[in-house]
C-alpha positions as CSV (number, residue, x, y, z in Angstrom):
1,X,18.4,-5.8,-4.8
2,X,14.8,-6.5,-3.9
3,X,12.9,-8.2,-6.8
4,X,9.1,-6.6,-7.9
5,X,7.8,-10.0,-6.2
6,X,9.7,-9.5,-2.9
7,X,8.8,-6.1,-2.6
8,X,4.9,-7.0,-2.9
9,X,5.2,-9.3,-0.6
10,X,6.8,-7.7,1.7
11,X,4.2,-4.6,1.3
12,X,1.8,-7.1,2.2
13,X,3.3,-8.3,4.9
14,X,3.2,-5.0,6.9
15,X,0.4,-4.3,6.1
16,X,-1.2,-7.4,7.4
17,X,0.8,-7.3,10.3
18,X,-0.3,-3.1,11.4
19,X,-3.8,-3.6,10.2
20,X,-5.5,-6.9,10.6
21,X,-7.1,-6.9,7.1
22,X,-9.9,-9.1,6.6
23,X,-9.3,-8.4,2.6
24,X,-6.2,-7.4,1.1
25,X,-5.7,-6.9,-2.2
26,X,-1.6,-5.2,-3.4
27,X,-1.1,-5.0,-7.0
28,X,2.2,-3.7,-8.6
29,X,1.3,-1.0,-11.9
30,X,5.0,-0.1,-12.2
31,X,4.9,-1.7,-15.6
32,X,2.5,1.2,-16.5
33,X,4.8,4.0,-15.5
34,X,8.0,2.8,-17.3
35,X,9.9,6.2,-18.7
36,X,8.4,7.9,-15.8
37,X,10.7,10.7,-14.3
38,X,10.3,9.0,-10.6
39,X,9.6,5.4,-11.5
40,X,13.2,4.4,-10.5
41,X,12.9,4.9,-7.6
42,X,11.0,2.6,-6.5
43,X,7.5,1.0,-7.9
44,X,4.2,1.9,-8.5
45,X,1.8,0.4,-6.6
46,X,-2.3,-0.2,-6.0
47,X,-3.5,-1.1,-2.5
48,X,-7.1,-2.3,-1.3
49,X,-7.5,-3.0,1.8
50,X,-10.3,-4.0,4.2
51,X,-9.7,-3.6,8.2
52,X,-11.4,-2.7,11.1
53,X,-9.0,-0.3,12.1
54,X,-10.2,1.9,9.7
55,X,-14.1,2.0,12.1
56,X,-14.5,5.9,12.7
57,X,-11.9,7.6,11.0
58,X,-11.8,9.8,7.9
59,X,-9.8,9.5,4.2
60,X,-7.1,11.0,5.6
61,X,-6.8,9.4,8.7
62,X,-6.8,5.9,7.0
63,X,-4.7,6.9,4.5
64,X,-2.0,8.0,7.3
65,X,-2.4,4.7,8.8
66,X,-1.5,3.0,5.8
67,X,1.4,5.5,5.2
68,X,2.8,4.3,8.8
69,X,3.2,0.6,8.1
70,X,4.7,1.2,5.1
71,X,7.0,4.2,7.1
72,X,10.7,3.8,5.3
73,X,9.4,2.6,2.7
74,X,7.7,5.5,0.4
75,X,10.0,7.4,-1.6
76,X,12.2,4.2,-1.5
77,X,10.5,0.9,-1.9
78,X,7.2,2.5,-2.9
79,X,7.4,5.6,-5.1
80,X,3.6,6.2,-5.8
81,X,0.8,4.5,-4.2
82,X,-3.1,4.7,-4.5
83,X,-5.0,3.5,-1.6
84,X,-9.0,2.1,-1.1
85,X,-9.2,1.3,2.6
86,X,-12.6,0.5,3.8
87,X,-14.3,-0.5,6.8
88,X,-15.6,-4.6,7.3
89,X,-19.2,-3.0,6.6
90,X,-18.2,-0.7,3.6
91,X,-16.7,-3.7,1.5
């Protein structure tokens, strides 16, 4: 089983590795959502992340880009994630 620590880090890791981030900032919350009907399976997380990639598109669009490095992963790993992405000159 993956630990809360692993699974960060790992987060991270794709993260880094599909969107270049000059900033990146993955907290886990699960603690918050103990009891919750869905917090088994899998955590609760925060993301805020800084990348170029983001230049020229919308929420949505950046929010779909984060949901692809982290494809397999949400409704497994990840059960509930909030994301701030911003552009280099938003930050």
């Amino acid at each position: 089983m993956i630990t809360p620590i692993e699974r960060t880090n790992a987060i991270e890791e794709r993260l880094k590795k599909a969107l270049q981030p000059s900033f990146l900032n993955v907290r886990d919350d699960s603690r918050h959502h103990v009891g919750h009907p869905g917090a088994a399976g899998g955590g609760h997380y925060s993301v805020t992340i800084v990348s170029a990639a983001f230049e020229g598109k919308n929420l949505l669009q950046r929010h779909k880009l984060v949901y692809q490095a982290l494809e397999g992963w949400i409704g497994k790993e990840i059960h509930a994630i909030q994301i701030n992405a911003k552009t280099p000159a938003e930050h």
